[in-house]
NUBARO-678251 format. One record per residue (C-alpha): residue number from 1; residue in three letters; x, y, z. Coordinates in Angstrom, 3 decimals, always signed. Layout:
BEGIN
@torke: NUM&torvo: ALA&u: X&v: Y&w: Z .
...
//
This chain:
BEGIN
@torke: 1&torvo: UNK&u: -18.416&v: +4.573&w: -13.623 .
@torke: 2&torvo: UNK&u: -15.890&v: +2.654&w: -16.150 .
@torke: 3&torvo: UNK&u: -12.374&v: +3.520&w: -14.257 .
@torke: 4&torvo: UNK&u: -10.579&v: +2.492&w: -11.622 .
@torke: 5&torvo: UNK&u: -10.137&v: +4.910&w: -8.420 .
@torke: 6&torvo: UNK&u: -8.034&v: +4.738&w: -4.963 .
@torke: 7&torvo: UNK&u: -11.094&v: +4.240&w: -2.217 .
@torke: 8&torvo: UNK&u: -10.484&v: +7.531&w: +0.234 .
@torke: 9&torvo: UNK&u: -12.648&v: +9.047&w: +2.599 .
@torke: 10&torvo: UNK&u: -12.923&v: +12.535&w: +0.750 .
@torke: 11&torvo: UNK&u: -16.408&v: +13.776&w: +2.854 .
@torke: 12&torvo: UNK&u: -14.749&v: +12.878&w: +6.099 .
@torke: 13&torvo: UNK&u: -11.358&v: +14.671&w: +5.143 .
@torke: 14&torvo: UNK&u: -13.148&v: +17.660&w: +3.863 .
@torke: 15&torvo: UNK&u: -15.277&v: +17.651&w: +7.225 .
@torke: 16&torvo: UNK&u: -12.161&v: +17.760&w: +9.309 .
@torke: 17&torvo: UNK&u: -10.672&v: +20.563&w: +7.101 .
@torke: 18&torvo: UNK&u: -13.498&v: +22.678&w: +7.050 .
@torke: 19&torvo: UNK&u: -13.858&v: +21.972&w: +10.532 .
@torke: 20&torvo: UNK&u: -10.489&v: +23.046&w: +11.207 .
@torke: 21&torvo: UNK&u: -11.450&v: +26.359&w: +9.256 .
@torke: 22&torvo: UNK&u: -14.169&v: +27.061&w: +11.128 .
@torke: 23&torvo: UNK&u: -12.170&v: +27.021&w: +14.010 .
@torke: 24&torvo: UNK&u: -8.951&v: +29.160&w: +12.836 .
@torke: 25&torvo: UNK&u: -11.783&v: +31.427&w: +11.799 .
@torke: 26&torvo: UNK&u: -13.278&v: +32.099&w: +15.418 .
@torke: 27&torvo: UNK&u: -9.785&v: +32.119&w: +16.771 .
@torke: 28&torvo: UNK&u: -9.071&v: +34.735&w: +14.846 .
@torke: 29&torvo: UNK&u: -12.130&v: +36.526&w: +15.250 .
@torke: 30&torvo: UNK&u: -12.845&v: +36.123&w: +18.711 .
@torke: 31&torvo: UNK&u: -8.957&v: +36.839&w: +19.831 .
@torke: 32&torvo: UNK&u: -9.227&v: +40.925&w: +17.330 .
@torke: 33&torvo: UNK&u: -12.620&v: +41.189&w: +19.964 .
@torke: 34&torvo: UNK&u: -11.244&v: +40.765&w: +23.183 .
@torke: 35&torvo: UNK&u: -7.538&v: +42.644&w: +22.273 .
@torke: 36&torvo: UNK&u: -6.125&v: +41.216&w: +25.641 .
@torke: 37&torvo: UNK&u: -4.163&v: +37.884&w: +26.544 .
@torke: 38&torvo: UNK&u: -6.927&v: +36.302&w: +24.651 .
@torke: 39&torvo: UNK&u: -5.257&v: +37.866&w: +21.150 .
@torke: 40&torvo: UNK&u: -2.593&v: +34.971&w: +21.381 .
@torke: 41&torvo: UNK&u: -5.366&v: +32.571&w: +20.098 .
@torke: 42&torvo: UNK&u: -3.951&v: +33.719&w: +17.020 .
@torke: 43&torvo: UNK&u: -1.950&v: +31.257&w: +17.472 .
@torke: 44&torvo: UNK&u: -3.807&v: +28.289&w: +16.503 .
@torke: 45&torvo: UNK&u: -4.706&v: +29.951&w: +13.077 .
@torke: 46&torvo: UNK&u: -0.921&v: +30.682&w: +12.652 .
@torke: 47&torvo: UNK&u: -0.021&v: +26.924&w: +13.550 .
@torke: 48&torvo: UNK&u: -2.694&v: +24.961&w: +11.542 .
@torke: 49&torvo: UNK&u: -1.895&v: +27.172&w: +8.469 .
@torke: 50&torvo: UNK&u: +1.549&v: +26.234&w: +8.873 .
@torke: 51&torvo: UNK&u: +0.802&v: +22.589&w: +9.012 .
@torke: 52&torvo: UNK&u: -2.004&v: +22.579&w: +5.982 .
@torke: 53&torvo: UNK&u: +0.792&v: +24.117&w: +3.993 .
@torke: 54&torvo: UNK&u: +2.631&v: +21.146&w: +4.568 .
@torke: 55&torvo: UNK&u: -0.038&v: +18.482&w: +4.991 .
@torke: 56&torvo: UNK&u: -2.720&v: +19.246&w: +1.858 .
@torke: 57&torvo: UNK&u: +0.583&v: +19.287&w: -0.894 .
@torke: 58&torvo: UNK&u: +1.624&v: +15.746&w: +0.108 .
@torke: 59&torvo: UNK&u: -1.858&v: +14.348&w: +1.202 .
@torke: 60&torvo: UNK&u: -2.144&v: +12.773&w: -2.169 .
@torke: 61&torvo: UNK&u: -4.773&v: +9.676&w: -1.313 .
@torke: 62&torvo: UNK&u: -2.801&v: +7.716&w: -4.024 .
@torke: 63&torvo: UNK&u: +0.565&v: +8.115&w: -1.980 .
@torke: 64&torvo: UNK&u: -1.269&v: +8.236&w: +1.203 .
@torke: 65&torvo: UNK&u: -3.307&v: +4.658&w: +0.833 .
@torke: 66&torvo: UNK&u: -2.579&v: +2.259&w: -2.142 .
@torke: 67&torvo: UNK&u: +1.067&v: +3.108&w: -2.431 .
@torke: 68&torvo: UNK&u: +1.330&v: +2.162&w: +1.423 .
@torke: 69&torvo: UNK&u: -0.558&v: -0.937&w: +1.134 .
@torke: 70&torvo: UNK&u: +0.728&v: -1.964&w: -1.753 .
@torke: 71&torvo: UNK&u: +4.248&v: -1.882&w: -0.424 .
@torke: 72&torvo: UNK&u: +3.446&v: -3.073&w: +3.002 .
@torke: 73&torvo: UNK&u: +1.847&v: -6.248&w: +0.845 .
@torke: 74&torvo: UNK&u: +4.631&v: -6.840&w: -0.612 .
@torke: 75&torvo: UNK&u: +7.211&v: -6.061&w: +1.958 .
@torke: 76&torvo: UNK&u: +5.169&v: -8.927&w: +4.041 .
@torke: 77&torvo: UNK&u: +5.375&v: -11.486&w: +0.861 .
@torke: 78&torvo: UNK&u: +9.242&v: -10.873&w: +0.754 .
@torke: 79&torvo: UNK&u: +9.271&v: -11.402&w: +4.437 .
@torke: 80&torvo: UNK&u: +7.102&v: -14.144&w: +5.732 .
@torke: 81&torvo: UNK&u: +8.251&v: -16.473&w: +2.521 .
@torke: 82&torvo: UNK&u: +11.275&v: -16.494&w: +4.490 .
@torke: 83&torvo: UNK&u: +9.921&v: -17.963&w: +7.384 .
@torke: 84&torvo: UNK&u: +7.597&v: -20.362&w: +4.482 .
@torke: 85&torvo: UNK&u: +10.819&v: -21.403&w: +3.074 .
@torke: 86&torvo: UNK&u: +12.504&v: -22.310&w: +5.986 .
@torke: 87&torvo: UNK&u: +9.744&v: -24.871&w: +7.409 .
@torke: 88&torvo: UNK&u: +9.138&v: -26.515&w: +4.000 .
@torke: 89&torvo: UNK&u: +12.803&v: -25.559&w: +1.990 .
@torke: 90&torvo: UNK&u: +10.731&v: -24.647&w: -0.719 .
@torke: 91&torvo: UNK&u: +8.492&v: -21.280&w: -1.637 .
@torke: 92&torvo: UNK&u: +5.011&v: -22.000&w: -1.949 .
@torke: 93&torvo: UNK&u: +3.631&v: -23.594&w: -5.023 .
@torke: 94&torvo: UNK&u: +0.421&v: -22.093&w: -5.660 .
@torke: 95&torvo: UNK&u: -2.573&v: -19.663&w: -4.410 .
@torke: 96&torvo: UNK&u: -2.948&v: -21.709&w: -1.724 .
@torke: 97&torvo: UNK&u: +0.368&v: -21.954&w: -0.175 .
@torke: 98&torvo: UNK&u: +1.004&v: -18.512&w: -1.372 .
@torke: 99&torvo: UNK&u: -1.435&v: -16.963&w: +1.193 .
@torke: 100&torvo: UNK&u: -1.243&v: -19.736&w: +3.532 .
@torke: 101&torvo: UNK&u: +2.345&v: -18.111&w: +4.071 .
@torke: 102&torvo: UNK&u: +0.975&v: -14.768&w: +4.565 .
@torke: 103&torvo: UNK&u: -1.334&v: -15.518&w: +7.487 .
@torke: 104&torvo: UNK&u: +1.579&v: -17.933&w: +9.155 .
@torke: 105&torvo: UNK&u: +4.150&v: -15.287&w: +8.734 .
@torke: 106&torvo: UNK&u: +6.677&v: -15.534&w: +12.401 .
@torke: 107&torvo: UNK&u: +5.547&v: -16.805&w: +15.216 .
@torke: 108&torvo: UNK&u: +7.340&v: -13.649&w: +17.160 .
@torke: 109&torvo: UNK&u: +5.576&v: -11.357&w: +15.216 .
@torke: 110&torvo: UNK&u: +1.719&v: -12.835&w: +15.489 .
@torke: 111&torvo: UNK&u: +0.926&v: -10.207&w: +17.995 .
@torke: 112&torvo: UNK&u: +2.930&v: -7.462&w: +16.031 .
@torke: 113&torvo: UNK&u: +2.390&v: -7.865&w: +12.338 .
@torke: 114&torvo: UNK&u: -0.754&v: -8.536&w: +10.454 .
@torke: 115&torvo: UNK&u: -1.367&v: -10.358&w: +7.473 .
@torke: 116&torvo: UNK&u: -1.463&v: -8.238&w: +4.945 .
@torke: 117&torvo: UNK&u: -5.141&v: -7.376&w: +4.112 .
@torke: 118&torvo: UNK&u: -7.934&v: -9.522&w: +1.306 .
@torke: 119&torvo: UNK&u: -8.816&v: -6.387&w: -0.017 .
@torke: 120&torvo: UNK&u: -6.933&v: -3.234&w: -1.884 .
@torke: 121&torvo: UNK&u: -7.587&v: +0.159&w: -2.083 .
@torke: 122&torvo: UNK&u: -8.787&v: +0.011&w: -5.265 .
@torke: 123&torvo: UNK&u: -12.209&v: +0.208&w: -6.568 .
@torke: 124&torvo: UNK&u: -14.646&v: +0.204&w: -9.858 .
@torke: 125&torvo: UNK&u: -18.345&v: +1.493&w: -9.494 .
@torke: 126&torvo: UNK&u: -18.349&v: +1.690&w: -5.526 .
@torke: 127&torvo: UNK&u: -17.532&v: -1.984&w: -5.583 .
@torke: 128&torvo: UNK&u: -13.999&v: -2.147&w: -3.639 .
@torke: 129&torvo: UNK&u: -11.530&v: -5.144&w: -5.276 .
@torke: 130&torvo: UNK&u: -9.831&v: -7.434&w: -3.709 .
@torke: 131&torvo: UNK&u: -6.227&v: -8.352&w: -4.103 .
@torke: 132&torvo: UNK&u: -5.755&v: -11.401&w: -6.450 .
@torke: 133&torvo: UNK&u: -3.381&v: -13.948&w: -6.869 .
@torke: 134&torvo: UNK&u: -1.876&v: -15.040&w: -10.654 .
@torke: 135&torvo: UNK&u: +0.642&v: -18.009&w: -9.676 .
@torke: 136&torvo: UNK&u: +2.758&v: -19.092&w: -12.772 .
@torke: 137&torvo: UNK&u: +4.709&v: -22.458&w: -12.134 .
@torke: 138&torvo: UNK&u: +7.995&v: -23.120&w: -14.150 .
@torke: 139&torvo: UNK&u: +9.179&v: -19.716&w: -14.306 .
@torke: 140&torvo: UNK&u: +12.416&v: -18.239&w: -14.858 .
@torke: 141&torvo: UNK&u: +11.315&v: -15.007&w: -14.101 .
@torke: 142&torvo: UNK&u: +9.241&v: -12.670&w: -13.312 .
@torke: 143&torvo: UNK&u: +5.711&v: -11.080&w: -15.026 .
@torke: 144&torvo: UNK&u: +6.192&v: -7.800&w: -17.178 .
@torke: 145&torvo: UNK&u: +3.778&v: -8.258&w: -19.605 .
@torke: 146&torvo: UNK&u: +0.718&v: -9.843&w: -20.737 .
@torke: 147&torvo: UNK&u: -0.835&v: -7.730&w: -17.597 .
@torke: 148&torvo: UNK&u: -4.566&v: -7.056&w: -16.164 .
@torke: 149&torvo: UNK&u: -5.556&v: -3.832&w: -16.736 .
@torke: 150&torvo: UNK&u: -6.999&v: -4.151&w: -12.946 .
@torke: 151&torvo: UNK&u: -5.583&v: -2.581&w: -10.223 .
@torke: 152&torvo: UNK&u: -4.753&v: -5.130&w: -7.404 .
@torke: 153&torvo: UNK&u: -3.453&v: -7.910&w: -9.042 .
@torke: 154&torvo: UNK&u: -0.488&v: -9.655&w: -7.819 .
@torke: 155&torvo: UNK&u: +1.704&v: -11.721&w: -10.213 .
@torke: 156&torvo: UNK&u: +3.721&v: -14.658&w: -8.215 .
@torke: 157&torvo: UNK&u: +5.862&v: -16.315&w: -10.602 .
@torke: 158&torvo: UNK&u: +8.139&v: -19.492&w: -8.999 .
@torke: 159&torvo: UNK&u: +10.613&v: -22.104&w: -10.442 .
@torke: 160&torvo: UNK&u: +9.311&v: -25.588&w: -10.982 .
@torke: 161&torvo: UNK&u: +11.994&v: -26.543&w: -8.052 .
@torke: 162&torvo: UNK&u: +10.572&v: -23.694&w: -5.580 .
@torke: 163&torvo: UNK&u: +13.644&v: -22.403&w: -5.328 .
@torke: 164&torvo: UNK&u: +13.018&v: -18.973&w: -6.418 .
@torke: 165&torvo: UNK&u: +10.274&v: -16.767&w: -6.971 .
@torke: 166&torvo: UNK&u: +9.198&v: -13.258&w: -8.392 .
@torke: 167&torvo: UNK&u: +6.301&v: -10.989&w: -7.614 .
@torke: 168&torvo: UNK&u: +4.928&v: -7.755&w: -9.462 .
@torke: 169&torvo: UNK&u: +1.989&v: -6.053&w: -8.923 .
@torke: 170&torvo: UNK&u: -0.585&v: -4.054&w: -10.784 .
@torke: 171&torvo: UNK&u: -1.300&v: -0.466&w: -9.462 .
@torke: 172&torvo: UNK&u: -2.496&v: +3.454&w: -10.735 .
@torke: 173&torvo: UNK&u: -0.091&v: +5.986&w: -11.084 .
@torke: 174&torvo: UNK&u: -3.109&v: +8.495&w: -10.423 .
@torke: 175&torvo: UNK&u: -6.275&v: +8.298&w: -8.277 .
@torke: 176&torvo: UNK&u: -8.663&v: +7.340&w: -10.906 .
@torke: 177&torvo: UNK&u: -7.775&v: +5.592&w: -14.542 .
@torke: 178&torvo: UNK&u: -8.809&v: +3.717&w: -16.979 .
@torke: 179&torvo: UNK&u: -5.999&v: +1.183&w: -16.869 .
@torke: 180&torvo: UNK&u: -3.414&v: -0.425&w: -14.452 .
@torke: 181&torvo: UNK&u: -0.015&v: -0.823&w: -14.603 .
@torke: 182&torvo: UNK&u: +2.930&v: -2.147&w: -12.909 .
@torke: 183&torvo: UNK&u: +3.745&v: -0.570&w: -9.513 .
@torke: 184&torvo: UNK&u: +6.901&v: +1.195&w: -9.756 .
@torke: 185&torvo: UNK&u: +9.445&v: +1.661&w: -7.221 .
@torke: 186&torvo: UNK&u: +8.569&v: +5.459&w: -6.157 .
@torke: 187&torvo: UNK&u: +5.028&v: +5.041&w: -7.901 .
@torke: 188&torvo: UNK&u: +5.879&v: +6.718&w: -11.369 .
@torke: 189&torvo: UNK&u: +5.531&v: +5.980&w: -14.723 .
@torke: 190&torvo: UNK&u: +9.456&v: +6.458&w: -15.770 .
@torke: 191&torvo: UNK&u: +10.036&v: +4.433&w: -12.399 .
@torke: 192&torvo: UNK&u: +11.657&v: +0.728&w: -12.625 .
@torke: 193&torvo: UNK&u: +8.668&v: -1.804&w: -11.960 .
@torke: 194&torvo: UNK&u: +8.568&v: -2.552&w: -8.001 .
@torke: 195&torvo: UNK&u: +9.905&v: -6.036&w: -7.897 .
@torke: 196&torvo: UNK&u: +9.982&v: -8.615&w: -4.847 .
@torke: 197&torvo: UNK&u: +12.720&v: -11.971&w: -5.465 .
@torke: 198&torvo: UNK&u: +14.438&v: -13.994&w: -3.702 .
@torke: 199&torvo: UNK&u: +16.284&v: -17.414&w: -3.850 .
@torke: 200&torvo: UNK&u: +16.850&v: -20.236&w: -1.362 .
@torke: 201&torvo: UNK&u: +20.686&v: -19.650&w: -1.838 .
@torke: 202&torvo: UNK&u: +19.629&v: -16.221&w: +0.728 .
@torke: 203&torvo: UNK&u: +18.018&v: -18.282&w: +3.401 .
@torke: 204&torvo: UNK&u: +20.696&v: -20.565&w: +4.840 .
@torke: 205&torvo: UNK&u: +19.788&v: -23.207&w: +7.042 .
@torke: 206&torvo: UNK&u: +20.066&v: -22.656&w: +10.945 .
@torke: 207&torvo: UNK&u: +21.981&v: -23.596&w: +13.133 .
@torke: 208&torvo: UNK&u: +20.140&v: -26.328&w: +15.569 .
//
């Protein structure tokens, strides 16, 4: 299979929705039999109709898993380079540094907050892909072109000084494609590209 797809569990969704027809189904059947207090298990038809009304619109797997992972990765880079720059006045340098700061992230939050995870929610041909890193030293800004047409891939552009950095990252705007593109701030084409900066000038030092 030559595209690129967001990984979802469609058998084991479509199990618990048939499942849960199965069940509004005998509800309704068995509560027309018994025409008593038992009728009011026409309720639970009533009430998971309601909510699949709601729930099957919006369940989108591309909203529902890459565009949640993909800004929870990046909401972690723009967080625990803070706590990067502020032990080594610097942002990292390369790959290594780069998720080296990911796994450190604050010491208060070690039990709390989890690196963010080696592998997307992409995949090609069953095979799922892992995030990867494209460091480019001596920037002035950040990637917006010259981009993998993979899904996943995470540009991290610094200053030769490591005192700023940028970071894009590929993504689908649908659940299966041919071709990536920048991840946009609300995950649409006509969106601005999601975009993750900061300088040292926003991390004063602290007081001792």
């Amino acid at each position: 299979m030559d595209v690129f797809y967001v990984e979802y569990p469609y058998l084991l969704a479509a199990l618990v929705l048939g499942g849960i027809g199965l069940l509004s189904a005998f509800c309704s059947g068995y509560g027309a039999l018994r025409r008593s207090f038992y009728g009011l298990v026409f309720v639970v038809p009533v009430v998971f109709g309601l909510a699949t009304l709601v729930y099957i619109p919006d369940a989108s797997p591309h909203v529902q898993h890459s565009m949640l992972d993909d800004t929870n990765y990046l909401s972690a880079v723009s967080s625990f380079f803070q706590v990067w720059y502020e032990t080594h006045h610097g942002f990292p340098k390369n790959e290594a540094e780069f998720l080296d700061a990911l796994r450190s992230g604050p010491a208060a939050w070690q039990y709390r907050v989890k690196a963010p995870p080696a592998e997307s929610d992409y995949a090609k041909g069953g095979v799922r892909l892992p995030y990867q890193i494209v460091v480019t030293n001596d920037a002035t800004g950040p990637r917006l072109e010259g981009l993998s047409e993979r899904p996943g891939v995470i540009y991290y552009c610094v200053t030769a000084d490591g005192q700023q950095f940028w970071v894009t990252m590929t993504g689908l705007h649908e659940d299966v494609s041919r071709t990536a593109t920048l991840k946009r701030v609300a995950d649409r084409s006509y969106d601005k590209p999601w975009l993750i900066t900061a300088t040292g000038k926003d991390y004063p030092p602290r007081d001792p």
